[in-house]
DSSP file (Angstrom, degrees, kcal/mol; ACC not computed):
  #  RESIDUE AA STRUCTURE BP1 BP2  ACC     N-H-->O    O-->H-N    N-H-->O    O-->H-N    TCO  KAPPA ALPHA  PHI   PSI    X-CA   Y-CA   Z-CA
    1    1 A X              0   0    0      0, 0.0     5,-0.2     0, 0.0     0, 0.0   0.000 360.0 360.0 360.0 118.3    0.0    0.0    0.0
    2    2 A X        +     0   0    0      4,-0.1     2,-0.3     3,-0.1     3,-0.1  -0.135 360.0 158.8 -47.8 168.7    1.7    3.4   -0.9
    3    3 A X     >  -     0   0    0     34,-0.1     4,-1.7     1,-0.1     5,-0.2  -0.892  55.6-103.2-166.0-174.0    2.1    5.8    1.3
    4    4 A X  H  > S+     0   0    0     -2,-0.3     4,-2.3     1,-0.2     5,-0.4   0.949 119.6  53.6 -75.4 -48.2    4.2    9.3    2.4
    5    5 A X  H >> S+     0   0    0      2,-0.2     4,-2.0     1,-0.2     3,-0.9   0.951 108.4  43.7 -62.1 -59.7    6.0    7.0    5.0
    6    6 A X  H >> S+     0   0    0      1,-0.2     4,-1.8     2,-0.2     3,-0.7   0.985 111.5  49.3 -51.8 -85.1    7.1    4.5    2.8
    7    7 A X  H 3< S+     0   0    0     -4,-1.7    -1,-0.2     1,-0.2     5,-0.2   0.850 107.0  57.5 -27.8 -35.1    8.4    6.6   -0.1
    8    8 A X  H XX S+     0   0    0     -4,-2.3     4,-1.9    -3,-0.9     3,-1.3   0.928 108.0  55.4 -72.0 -19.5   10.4    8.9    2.5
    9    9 A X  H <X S+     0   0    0     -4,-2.0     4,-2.7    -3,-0.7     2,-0.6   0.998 106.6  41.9 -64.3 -63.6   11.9    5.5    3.3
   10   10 A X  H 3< S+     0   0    0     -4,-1.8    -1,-0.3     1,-0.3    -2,-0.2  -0.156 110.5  57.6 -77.9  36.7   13.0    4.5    0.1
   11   11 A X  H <> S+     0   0    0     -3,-1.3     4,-0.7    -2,-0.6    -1,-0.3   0.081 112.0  49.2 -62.0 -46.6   14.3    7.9   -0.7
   12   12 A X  H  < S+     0   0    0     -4,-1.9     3,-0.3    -5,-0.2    -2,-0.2   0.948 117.2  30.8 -70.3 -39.7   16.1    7.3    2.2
   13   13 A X  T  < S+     0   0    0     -4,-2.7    -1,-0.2     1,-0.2    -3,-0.2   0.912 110.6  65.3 -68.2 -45.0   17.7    3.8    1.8
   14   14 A X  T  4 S+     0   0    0     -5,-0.3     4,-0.4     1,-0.2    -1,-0.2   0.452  75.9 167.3 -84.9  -7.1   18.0    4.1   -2.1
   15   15 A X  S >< S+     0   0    0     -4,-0.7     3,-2.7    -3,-0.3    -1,-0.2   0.213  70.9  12.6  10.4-110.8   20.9    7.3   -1.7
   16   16 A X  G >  S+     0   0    0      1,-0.3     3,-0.9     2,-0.1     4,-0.3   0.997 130.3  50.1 -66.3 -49.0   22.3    7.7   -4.9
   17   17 A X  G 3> S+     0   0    0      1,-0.2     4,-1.5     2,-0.1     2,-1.3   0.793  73.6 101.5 -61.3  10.7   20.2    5.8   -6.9
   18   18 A X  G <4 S+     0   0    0     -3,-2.7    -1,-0.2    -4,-0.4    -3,-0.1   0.051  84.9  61.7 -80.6  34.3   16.9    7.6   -5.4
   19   19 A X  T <> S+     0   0    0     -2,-1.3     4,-1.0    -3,-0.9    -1,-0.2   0.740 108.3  41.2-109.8 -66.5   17.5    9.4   -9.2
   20   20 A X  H  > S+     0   0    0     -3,-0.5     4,-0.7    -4,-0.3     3,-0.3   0.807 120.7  38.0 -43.5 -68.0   17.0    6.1  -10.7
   21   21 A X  H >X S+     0   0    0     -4,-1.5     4,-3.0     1,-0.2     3,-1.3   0.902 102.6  74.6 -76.3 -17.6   14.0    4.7   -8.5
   22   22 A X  H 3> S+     0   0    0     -5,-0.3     4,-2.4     1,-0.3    -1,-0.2   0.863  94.7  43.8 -60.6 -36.6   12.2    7.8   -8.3
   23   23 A X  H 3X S+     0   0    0     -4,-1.0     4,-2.8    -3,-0.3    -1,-0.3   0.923 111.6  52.9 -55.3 -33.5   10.9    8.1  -11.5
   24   24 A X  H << S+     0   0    0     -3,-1.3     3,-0.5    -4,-0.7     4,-0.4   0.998 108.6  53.5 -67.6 -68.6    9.9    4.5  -11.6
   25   25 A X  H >X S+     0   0    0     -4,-3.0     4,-1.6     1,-0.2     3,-1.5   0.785 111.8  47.9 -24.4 -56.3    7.8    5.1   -7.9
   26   26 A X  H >X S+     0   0    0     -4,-2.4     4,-2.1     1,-0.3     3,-1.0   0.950 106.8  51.0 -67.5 -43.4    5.9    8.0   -9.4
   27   27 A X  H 3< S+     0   0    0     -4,-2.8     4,-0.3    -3,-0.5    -1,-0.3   0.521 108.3  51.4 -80.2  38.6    5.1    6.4  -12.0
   28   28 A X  H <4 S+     0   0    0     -3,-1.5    -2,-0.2    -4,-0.4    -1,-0.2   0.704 112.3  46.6-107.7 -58.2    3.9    3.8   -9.8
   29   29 A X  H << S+     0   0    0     -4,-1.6    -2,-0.2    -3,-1.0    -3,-0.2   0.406 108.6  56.8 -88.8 -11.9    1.7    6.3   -7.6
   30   30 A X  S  < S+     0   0    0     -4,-2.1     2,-0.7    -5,-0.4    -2,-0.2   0.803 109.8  45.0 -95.0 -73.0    0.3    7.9  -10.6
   31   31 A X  S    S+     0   0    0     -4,-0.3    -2,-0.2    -5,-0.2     2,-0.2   0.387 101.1  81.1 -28.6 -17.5   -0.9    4.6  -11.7
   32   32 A X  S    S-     0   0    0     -2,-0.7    -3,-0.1    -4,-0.2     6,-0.0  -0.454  85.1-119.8-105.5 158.0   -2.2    3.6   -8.6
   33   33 A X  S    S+     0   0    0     -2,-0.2     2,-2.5     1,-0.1     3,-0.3   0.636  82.4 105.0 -87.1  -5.1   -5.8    4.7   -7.2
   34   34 A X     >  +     0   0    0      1,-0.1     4,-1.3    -4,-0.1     3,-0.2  -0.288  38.4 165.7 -66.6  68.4   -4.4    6.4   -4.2
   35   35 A X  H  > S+     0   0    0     -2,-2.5     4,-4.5     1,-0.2     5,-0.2   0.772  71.5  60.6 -74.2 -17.7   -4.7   10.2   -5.0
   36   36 A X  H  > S+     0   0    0     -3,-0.3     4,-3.5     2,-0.2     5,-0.2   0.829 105.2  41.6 -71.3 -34.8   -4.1   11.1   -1.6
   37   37 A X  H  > S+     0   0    0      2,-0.2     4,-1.0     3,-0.2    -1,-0.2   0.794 108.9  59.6 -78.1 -26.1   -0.8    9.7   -1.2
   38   38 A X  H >X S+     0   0    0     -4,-1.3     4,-3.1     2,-0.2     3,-1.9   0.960 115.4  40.6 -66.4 -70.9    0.2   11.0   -4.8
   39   39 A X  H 3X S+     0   0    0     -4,-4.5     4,-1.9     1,-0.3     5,-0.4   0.935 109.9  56.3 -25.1 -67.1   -0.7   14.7   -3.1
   40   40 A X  H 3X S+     0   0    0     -4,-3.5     4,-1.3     1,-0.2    -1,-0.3   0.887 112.8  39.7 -48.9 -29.0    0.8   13.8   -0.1
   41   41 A X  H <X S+     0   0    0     -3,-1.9     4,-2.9    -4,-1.0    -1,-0.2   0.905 108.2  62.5 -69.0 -46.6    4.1   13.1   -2.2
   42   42 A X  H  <>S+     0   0    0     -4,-3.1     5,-4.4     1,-0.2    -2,-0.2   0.852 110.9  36.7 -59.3 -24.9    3.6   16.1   -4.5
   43   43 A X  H  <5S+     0   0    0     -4,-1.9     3,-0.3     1,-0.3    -1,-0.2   0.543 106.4  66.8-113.6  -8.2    3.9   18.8   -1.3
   44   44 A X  H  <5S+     0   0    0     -4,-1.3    -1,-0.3    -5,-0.4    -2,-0.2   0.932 108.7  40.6 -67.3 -34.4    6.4   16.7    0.2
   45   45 A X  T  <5S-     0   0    0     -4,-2.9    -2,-0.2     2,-0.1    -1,-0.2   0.177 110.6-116.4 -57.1   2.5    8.2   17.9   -2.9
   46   46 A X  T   5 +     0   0    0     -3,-0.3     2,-0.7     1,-0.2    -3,-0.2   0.845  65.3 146.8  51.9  35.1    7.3   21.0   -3.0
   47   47 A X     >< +     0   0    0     -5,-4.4     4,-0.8     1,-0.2     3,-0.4  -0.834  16.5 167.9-108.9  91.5    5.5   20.4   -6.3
   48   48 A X  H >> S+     0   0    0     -2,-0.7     4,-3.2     1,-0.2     3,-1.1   0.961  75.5  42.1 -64.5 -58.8    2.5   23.1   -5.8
   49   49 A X  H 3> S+     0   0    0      1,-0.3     4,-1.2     2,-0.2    -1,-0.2   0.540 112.4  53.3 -96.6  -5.5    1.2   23.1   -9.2
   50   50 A X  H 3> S+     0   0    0     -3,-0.4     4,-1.0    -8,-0.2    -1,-0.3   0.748 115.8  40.5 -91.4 -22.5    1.4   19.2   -9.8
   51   51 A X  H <X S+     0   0    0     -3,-1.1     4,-1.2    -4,-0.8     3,-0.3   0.841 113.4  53.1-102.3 -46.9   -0.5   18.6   -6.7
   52   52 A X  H >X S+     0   0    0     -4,-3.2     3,-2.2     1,-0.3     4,-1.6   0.986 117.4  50.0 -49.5 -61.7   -3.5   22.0   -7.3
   53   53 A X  H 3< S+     0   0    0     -4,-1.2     4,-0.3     1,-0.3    -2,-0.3   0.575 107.1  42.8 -63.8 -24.3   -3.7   20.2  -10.4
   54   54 A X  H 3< S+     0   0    0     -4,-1.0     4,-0.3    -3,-0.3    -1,-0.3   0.342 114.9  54.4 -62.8 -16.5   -4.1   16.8   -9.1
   55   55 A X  H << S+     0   0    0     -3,-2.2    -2,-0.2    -4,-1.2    -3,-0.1   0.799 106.7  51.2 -95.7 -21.0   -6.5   18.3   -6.7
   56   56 A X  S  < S+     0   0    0     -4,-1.6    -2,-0.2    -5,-0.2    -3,-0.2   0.586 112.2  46.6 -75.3 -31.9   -8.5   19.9   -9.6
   57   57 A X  S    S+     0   0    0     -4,-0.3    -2,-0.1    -5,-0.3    -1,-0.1   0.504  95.1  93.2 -91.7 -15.9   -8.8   16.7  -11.3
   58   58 A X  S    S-     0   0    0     -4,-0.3    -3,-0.1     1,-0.2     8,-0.0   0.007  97.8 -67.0 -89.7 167.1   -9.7   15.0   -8.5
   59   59 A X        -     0   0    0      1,-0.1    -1,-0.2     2,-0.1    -2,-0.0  -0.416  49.4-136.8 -40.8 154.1  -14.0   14.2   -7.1
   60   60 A X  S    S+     0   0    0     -3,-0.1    -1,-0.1     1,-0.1    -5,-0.0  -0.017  98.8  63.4 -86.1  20.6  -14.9   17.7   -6.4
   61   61 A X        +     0   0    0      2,-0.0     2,-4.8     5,-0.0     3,-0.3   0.308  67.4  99.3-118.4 -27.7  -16.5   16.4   -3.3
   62   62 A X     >  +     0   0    0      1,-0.2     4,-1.6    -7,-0.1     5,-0.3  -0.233  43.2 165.7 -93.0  75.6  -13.2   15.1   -1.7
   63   63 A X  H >>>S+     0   0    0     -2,-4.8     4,-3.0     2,-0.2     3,-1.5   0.985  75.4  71.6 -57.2 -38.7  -12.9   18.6    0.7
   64   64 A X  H >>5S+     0   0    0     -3,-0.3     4,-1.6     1,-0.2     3,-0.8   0.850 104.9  28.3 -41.8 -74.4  -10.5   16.2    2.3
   65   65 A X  H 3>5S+     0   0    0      2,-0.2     4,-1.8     1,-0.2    -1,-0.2   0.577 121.4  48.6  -1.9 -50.3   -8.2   16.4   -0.4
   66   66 A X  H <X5S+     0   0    0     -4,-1.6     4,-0.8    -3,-1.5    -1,-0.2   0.617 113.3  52.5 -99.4 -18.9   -8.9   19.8   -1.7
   67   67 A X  H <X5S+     0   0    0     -4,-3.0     4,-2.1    -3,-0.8     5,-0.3   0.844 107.3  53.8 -76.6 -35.4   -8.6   21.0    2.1
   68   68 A X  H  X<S+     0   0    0     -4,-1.6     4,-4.5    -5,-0.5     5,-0.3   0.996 112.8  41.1 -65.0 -60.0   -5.2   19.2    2.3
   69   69 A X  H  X S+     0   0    0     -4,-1.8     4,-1.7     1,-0.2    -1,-0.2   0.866 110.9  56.0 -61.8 -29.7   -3.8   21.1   -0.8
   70   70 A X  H  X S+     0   0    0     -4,-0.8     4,-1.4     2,-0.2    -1,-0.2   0.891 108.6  49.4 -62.4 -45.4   -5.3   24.7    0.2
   71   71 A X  H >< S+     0   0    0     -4,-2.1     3,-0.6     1,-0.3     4,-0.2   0.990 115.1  43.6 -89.7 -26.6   -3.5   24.5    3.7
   72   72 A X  H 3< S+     0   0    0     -4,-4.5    -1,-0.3    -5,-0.3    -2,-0.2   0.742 120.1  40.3 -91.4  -0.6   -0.2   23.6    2.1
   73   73 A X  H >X S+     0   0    0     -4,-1.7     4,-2.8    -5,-0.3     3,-2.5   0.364  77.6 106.9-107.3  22.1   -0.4   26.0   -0.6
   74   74 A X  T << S+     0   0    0     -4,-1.4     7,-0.1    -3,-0.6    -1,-0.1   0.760  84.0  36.2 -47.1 -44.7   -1.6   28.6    0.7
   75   75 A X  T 34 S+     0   0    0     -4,-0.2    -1,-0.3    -3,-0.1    -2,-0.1   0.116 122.6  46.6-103.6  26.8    1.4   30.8    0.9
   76   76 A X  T <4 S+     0   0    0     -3,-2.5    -2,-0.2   -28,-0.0    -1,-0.1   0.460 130.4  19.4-124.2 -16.7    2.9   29.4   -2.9
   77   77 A X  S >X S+     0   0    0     -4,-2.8     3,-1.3    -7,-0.1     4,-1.2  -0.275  74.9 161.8-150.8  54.3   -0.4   29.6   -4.9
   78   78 A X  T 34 S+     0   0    0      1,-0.3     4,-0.5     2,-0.2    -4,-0.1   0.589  74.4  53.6 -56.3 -33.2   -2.3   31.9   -2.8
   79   79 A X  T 3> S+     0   0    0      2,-0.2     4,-2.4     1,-0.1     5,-0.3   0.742 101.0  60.0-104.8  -6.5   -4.6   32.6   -5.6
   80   80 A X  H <> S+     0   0    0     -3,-1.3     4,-1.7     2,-0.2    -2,-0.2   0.896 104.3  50.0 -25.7 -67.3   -5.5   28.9   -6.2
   81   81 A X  H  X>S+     0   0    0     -4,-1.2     4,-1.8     1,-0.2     5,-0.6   0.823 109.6  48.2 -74.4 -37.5   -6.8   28.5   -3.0
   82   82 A X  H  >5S+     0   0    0     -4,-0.5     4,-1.7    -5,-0.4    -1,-0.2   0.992 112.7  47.8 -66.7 -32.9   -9.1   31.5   -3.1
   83   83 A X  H  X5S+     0   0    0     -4,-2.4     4,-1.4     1,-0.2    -1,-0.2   0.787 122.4  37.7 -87.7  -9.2  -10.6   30.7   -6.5
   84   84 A X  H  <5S+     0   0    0     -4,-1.7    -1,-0.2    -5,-0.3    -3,-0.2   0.897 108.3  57.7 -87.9 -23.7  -11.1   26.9   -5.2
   85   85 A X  H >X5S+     0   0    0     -4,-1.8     4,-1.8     2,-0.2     3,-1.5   0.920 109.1  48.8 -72.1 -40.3  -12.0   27.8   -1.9
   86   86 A X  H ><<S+     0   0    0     -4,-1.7     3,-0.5    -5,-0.6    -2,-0.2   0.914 110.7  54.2 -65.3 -46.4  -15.1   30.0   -3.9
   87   87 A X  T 3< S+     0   0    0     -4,-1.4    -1,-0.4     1,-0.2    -2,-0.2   0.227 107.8  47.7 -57.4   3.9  -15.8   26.8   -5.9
   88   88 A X  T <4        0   0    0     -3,-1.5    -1,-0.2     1,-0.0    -2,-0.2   0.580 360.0 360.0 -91.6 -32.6  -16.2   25.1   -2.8
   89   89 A X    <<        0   0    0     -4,-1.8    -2,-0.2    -3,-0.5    -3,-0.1   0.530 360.0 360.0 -66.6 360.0  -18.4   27.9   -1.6
């Protein structure tokens, strides 16, 4: 089962090759139905626009989700969150 824990691990063990597996994982977690953990991955990475955009693509029901990405981009895509937080509205 993916998850944020798991991945940091095997960033951590893999050292230099974590250039090598990392591509493979994502595409591994994109493939997978587990959007949350794909999020969770993207903002560990400090990939804002891959993760709004995963959150945009996403049920438009799943506040969990859309809540997650609003409080951690809040102060990198500031105007994201206001025009989704008004689609929420």
């Amino acid at each position: 089962m993916p998850s944020l824990e798991l991945y940091q691990t095997l960033m951590r063990i893999s050292g230099h090759r974590w250039v090598n597996i990392s591509p493979q994982l994502m595409d591994i977690l994109k493939s997978s139905a587990n959007t949350h953990t794909l999020v969770d991955v993207y903002l560990f990475e400090e990939r804002w626009d891959a993760a709004t955009r995963l959150a945009d693509q996403g049920d438009a029901w799943d506040y969990r989700l859309i809540e997650k990405v609003a409080d951690a981009v809040v102060t990198h895509r500031p105007d994201w969150v206001i025009q989704t937080s008004r689609l929420q509205a």
